[in-house]
Every structure is written in structure tokens, then in C-alpha cells.
N, C-alpha and C positions, 0 to 999 in steps of 0.2 A: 257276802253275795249269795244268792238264792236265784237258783235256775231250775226250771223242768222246761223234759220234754217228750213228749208225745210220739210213739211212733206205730204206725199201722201192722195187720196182720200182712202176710202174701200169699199167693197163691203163685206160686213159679213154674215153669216149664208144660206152660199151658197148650194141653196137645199136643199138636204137633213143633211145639215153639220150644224146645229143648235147650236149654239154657240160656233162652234167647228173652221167652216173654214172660210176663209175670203184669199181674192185677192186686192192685193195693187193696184191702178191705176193712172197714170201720170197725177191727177190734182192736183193740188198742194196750200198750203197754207204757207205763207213765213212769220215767224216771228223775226223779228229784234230789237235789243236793243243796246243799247249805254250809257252807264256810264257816258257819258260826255258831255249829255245833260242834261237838267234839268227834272223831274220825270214826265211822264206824260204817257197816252195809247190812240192810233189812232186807228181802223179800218179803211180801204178801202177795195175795191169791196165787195162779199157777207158778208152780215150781218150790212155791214155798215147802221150807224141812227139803228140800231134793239140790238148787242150787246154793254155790256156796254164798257165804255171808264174810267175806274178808277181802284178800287182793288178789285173790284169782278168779273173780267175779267176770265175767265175759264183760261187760259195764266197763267196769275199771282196769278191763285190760285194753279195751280200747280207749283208753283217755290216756291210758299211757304210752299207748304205740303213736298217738298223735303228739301229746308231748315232747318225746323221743325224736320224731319225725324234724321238731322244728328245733330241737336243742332245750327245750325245755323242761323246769319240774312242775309239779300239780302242787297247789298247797291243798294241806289238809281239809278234809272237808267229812259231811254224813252223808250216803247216797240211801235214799229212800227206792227200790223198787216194788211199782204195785203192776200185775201182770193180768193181763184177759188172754193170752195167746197160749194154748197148750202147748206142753214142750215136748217134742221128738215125736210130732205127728204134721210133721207136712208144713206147717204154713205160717213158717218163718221164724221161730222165737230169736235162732241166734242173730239175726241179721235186726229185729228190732232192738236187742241190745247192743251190736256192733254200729248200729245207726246213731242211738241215741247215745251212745258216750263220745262219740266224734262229735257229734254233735255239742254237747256239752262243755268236750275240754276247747274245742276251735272258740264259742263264747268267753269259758273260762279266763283262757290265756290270749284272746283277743289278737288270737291268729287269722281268724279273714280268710281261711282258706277258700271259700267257694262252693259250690255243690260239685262241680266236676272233679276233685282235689278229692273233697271227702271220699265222695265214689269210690277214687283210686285206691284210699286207704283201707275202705271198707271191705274192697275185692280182694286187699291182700290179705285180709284178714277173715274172710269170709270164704277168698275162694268162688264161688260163683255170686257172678255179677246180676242176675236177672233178680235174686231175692233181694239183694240190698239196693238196687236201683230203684224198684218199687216201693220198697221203704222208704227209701230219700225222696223223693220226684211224687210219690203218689199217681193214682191212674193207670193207664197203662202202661207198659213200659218196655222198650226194645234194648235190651244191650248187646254190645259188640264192641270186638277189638280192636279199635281204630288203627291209624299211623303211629301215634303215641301213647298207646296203651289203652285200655276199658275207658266204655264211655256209653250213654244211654240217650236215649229220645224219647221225651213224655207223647202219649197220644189221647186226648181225650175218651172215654169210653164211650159208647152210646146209655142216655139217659135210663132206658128199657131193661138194663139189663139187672137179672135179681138172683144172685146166687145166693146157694144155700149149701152150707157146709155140711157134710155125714162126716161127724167127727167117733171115731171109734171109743169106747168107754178106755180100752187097757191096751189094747195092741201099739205099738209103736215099731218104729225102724230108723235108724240112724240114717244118716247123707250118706256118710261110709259104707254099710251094708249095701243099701239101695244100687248104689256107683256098683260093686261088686257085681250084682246081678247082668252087667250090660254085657254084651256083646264086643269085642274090640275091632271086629267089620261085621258089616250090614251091607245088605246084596242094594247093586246099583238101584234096582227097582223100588225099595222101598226108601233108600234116599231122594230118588225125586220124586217121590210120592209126598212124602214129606215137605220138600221144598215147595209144591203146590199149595199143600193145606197152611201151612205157617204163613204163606199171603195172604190164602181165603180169610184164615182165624182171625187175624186185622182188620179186615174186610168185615168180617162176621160180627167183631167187638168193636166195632165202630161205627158203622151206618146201618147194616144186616142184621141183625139177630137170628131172625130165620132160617139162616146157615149155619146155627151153630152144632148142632146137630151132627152136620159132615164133617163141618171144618174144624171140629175138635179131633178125629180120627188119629191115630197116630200108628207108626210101625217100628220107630227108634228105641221109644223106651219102656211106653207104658206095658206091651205085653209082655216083656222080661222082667220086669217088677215084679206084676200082678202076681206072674207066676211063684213069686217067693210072698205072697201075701192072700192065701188061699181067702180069708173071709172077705175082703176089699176084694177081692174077685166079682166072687158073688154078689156083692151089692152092686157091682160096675155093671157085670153083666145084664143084674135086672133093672138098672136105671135105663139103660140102652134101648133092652126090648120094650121099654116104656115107652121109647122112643125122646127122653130126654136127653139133653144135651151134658154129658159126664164129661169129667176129666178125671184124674188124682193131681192133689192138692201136693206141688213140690214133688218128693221122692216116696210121699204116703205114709201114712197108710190114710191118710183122709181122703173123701173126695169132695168136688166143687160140681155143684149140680145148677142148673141154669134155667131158673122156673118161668113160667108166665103168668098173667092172671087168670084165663083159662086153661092154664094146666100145672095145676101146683105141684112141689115135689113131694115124693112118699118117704117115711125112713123105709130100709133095707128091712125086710122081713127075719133075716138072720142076723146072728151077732147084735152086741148091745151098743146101740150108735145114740149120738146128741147129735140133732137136730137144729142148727143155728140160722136164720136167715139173716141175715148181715149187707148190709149194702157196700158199692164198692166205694171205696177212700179218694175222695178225689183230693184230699193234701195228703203230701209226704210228713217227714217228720217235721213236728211242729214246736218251735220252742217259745215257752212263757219266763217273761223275767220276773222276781219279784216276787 
């Protein structure tokens, strides 16, 4: 048997959408396997020499917590991973490999689970929901804790919209570190402040664009971050007074900048950034047979 599959970058906790929102985007991580070669795990491009190459592979720990899930084993196989998504800057890697091995073993072992299913296993393996929703579902994507556990709603994006990634050369920050930074309360004021712009940003990423501008604003997380990520500061700050529409990409240290054709984005005058323009993913993860 021979399976790939595809999964997108994210961009999570978009503004003021803290653990909530997240936008799928057309960089892509390709994982491949084969039954009919003898058992082994490659990386190429990002992460390569950095992630491991055997069974502790984030990949093939999720094929096996799926496995496990339904009482099953994996037969041996080769997993090929080829990677575009940097890793431990913001926007997504674990959740495209925790996507695509769910992915992979539910084919596999022609378990059926669902997209809602996977999701669930995705969260517990990932922990937050808004990155691996937009992985799975592609687009935009709302998660929340429903009656029976996580669960998400895809929402179209509006066609207009063209972010551009400042991806830092070196700097990085874990989800762990990042989390540390917060606050454990937040004055009533800035929670509904918040609760305003997480509408508008929908509003904004869907029909509006022209609000994004505001409706990115946030008071929960991104300035207690920022403030442990002195060079992502800086470039946030001067995106803003550019008066374009910024966020940070996940926990950062990247950010997601939101261009137009009259007013395209700039890199950050400090610090050494990659400039990526990337459209957004309108499919989630995508698997090829064969």
C-alpha cells in the first residue's frame, strides 16, 4: 500500500481569536509511506538533521495513538517526510504532522473515523484545537468545546485576502515557553474587548477586509508574548504604524501580515526575516493513494 498526504501551514490564534481561530495556508508538508518497503523514517527539507528519524517521530506517534485508539497495530511500513513548514516559529509544524499521521493510519487500517473523530484525537495530542482544525478542515477555522468534546466549523475566507509571512532567520519559541508568558487573569475590560474584535475578525476574514486592520487588535495575549520576543516586537510595531494589518503567527515568533495590491508589505528593517507570500489553503489535509 502507498499513501501520502498533504497537510497545510496555520496561522492560529489570529488576534484577538486566542485559541479560537486559525487560517490554513498553502505551505505544505508531504508525508508518505509505503508498506512495501522495508520500515524505516526520513526527513527532508525543514527540520531535517533536527527531527528524529525512527518511532518517536511526532508522524508515527500519531498513527499509533490512532491505532491504539481503535485496538489496533500498524504494519510495518517506510515513512517519507518532505517538509516546507518551519519548525518552532509559529505556524504549525506539529499539528501538520499530528494531522497527517491520523490521517494516514485511519486510510491504513480502514478505520472511517471521520473528520470530527480525527479532530478529537488530534486535540489530544496536540492540545490546542484551533492549529489542527485548520490543518484538518483547511480555511478558516473556529474551534470550540462543544457538549461532547472539541469540535470546529470551517468558514470560507474572503477571496482578497493575501498574507505574507515575516518568518525570523533563527529566533524561535516553543507553545510551552510562549503559554508561560500569559497572564492567569486579565482585567474584565480587556476580555470584552476581545470578545468584540474575535466577531469583528470573522467579519473582517470573511466579507471585510478593510477591518482588518482593527479587528486584528488584541489585549489577551499578543502583548505578553511580544514582550518576551524583543525583535518580533519591533517588527509588529512597525508593521502597525505602517498601518498594516499584523498579527503573530500561533505563539511566534513569526508574524502574519495582510497585504493589498495597493499597499504591499515591507520586511522588518531589523532582525534577519524571510519574507514569504503564501496564499491561504482552502483544503485541509489532503490524502493521495497510490
Amino acid at each position: 500500500m502507498r499513501l501520502r498526504v498533504t497537510t497545510p501551514a496555520t496561522v492560529a490564534n489570529l488576534g484577538p481569536g486566542f485559541d479560537a481561530l486559525a487560517l490554513a495556508l498553502e505551505m505544505r508538508n508531504d508525508f508518505a509511506l509505503d508498506t512495501e518497503e522495508l520500515p524505516s523514517v526520513s526527513v527532508q527539507g525543514e527540520g531535517a538533521q533536527e527531527l528524529p528519524e525512527d518511532s518517536s517521530n511526532l508522524v508515527m506517534r500519531a498513527m499509533r495513538a490512532l491505532a491504539a485508539s481503535a485496538g489496533l497495530e500498524l504494519p510495518p511500513f517506510a515513512l517519507a517526510c518532505r517538509n516546507e513548514v518551519p519548525v518552532g516559529r509559529g505556524l504549525g509544524s506539529s499539528a501538520t504532522a499530528i494531522v497527517g499521521g491520523l490521517v494516514l493510519a485511519d486510510r491504513m487500517l480502514g478505520t472511517a473515523l471521520g473528520r470530527a473523530r480525527i479532530l478529537r484525537l488530534a486535540v489530544d495530542l496536540e492540545s490546542h484545537a484551533d492549529n489542527v482544525a485548520a490543518c484538518l478542515l483547511g480555511g478558516l477555522t473556529i474551534a470550540f468545546e462543544g457538549w461532547d468534546g472539541w469540535t470546529a466549523e470551517r468558514v470560507e475566507p474572503h477571496a482578497a485576502l493575501r498574507p505574507v509571512l515575516c518568518i525570523p532567520a533563527s529566533d524561535r519559541i516553543s507553545t510551552e515557553e510562549a503559554r508561560r508568558a500569559l497572564p492567569r487573569d486579565v482585567p474584565l475590560s480587556d476580555a470584552v474587548a476581545n470578545a468584540a474584535r474575535s466577531a469583528l475578525v470573522v467579519l473582517a476574514l470573511t466579507e471585510r477586509p478593510g477591518l482588518l486592520a482593527e479587528a486584528l487588535e488584541d489585549r489577551l495575549h499578543q502583548p505578553y508574548r511580544l514582550a518576551h520576543m524583543p525583535t518580533t516586537a519591533r517588527a509588529f510595531e512597525e508593521q502597525r504604524a505602517a498601518g498594516m494589518p499584523v498579527c503573530v503567527a500561533g505563539s511566534g515568533p513569526s508574524l502574519v501580515v495582510f497585504e493589498t495590491a495597493g499597499r504591499p508589505a515591507r520586511a522588518p528593517t531589523s532582525g534577519d526575516w524571510r519574507i514569504v507570500r503564501v496564499p491561504v489553503a482552502r483544503r485541509g489535509a489532503t490524502l493521495i493513494e497510490g
